[in-house]
LOVEX-176928 format. One line per field, with one value per residue (C-alpha): residue number from 1; chain; x, y, z; residue in three letters. Coordinates in steps of 0.05 Angstrom, whole numbers, plus 5000, padded with zeros to 4 digits. Layout:
% LOVEX-176928
pos = [NUM, ...]
unit = [A, ...]
xx = [X, ...]
yy = [Y, ...]
zz = [Z, ...]
code = [Ala, ...]
END
This chain:
% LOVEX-176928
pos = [1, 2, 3, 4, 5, 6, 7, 8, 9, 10, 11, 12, 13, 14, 15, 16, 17, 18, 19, 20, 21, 22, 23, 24, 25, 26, 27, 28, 29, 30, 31, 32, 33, 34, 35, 36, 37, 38, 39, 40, 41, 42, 43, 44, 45, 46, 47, 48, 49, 50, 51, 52, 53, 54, 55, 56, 57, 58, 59, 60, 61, 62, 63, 64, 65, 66, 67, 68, 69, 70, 71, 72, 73, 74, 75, 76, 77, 78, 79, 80, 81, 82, 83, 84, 85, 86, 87, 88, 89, 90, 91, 92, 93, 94, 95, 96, 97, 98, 99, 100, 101, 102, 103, 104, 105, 106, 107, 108, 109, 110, 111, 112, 113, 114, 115, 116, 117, 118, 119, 120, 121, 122, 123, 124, 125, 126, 127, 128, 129, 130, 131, 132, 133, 134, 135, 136, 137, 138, 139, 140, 141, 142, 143, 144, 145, 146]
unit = [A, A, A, A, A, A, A, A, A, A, A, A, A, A, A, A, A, A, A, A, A, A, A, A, A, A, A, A, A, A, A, A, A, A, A, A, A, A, A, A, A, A, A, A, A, A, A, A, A, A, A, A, A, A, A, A, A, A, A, A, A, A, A, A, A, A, A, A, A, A, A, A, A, A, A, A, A, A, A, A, A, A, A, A, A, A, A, A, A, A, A, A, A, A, A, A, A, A, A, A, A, A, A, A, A, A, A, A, A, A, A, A, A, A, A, A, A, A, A, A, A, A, A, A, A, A, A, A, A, A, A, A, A, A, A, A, A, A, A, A, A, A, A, A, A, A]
xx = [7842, 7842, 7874, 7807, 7773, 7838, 7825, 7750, 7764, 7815, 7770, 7715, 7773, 7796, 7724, 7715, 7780, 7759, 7827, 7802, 7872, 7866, 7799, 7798, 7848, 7824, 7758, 7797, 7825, 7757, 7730, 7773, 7768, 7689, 7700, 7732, 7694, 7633, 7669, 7696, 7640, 7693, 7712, 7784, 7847, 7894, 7947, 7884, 7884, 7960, 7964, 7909, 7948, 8008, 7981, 7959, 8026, 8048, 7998, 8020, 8095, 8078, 8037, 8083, 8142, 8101, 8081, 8145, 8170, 8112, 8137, 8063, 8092, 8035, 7998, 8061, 8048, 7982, 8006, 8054, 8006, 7968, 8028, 8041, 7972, 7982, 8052, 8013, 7976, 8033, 8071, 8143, 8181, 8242, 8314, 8374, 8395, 8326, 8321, 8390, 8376, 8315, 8337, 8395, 8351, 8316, 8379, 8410, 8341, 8331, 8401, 8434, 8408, 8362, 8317, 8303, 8282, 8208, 8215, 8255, 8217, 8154, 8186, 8213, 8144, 8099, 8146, 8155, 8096, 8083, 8147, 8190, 8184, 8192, 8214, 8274, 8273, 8269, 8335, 8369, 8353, 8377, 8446, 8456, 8445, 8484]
yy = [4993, 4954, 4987, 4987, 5028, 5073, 5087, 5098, 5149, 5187, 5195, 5230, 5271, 5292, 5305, 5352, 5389, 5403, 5363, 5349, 5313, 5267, 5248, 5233, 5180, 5146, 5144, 5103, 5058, 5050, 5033, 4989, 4949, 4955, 4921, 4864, 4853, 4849, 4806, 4756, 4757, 4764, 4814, 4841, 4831, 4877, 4841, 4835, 4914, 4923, 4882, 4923, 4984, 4953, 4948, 5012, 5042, 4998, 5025, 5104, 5080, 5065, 5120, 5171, 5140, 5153, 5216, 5239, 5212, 5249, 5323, 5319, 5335, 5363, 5300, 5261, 5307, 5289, 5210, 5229, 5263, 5197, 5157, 5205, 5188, 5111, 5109, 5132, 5057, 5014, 4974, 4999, 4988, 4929, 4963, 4932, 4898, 4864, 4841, 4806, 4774, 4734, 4726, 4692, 4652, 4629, 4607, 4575, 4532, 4521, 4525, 4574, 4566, 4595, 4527, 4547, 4619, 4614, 4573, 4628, 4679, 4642, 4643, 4706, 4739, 4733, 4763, 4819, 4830, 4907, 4920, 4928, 4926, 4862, 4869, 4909, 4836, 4800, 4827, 4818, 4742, 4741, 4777, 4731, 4663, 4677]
zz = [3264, 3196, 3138, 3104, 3163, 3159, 3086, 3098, 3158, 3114, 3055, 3109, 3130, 3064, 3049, 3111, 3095, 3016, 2994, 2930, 2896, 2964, 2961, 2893, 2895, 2955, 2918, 2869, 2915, 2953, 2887, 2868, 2928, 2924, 2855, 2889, 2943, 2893, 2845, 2896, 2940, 2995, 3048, 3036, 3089, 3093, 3060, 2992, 3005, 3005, 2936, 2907, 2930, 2901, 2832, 2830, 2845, 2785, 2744, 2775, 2760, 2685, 2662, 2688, 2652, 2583, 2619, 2615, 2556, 2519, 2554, 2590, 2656, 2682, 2676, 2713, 2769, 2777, 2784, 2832, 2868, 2868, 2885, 2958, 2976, 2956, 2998, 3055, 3060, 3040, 3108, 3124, 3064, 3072, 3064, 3024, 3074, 3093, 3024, 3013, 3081, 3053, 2981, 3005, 3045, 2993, 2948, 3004, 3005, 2925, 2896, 2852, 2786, 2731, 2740, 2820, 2799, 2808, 2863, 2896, 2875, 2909, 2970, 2970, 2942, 3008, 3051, 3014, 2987, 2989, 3020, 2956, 2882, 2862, 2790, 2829, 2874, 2808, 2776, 2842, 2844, 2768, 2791, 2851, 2816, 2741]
code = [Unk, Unk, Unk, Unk, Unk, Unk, Unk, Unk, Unk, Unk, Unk, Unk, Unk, Unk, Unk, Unk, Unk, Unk, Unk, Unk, Unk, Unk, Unk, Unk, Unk, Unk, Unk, Unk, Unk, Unk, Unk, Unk, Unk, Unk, Unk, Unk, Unk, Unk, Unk, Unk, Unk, Unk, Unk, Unk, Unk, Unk, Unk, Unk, Unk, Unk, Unk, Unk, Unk, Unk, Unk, Unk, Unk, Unk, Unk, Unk, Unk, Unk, Unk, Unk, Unk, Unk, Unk, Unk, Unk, Unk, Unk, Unk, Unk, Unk, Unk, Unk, Unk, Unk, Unk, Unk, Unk, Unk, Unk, Unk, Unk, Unk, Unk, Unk, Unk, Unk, Unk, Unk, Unk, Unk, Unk, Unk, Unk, Unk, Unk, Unk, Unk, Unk, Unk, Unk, Unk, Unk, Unk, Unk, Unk, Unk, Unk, Unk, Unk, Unk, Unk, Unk, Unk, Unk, Unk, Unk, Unk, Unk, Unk, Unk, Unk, Unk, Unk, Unk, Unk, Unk, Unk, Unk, Unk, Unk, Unk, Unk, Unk, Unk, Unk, Unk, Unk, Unk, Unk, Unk, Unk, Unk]
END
């Protein structure tokens, strides 16, 4: 079953079981990949869907860091709320060890140095790709090749 199908079949079942908070954030997500589809003229893959999923969990991440720093914790709630039902699409995320493996990989291939960064991170960026947060990855590669 694609993930899109998944998504689809998840918002008739949140719909059936009156899960309101559920089915209002995979209306977002459908709608946001509607957008694209439109825009693009393109059906979406599942690895289109997992970086569309991705940025909204960015976007989740940042609002309820001002969330909390302007003592509106009801309103983080809510985009953690969001972020639960947004986890629930992502791929198995990579562990520690996972990530060092293909970092070092990638430094082994382009050098140690601040000049090979982007090349690294390049390499490094499909792989995991909706398997961890890259500006977590990003420091990493800048603590591995000072």
């Amino acid at each position: 079953m694609s993930l899109k199908q998944r998504i689809t079949d998840d918002m008739k079942t949140a719909m059936r079981e009156k899960d309101t908070a559920r089915l209002g954030t995979i209306r977002l997500l459908l709608a946001a990949m509607k957008q694209r589809e439109v825009d693009e003229r393109i059906e979406l893959s599942d690895e289109q869907i997992v970086a569309i999923i991705d940025k909204m969990q960015k976007q989740r991440r940042d609002s309820i860091s001002q969330y909390e720093a302007a003592a509106r914790q009801d309103l983080a709630d809510i985009e953690k709320a969001e972020m639960r039902v947004l986890d629930g699409y992502m791929p198995k995320q990579a562990d520690e060890a996972e990530i060092i493996a293909i970092l070092d990989a990638a430094i082994a291939t382009h050098g140690a140095n601040v000049a090979a960064m982007g090349k690294i991170m390049a390499e490094i960026k499909p792989k995991l790709a909706g398997r961890a947060d890259m500006s977590k990855v990003s420091g990493l590669v800048k603590s591995r090749i000072q």
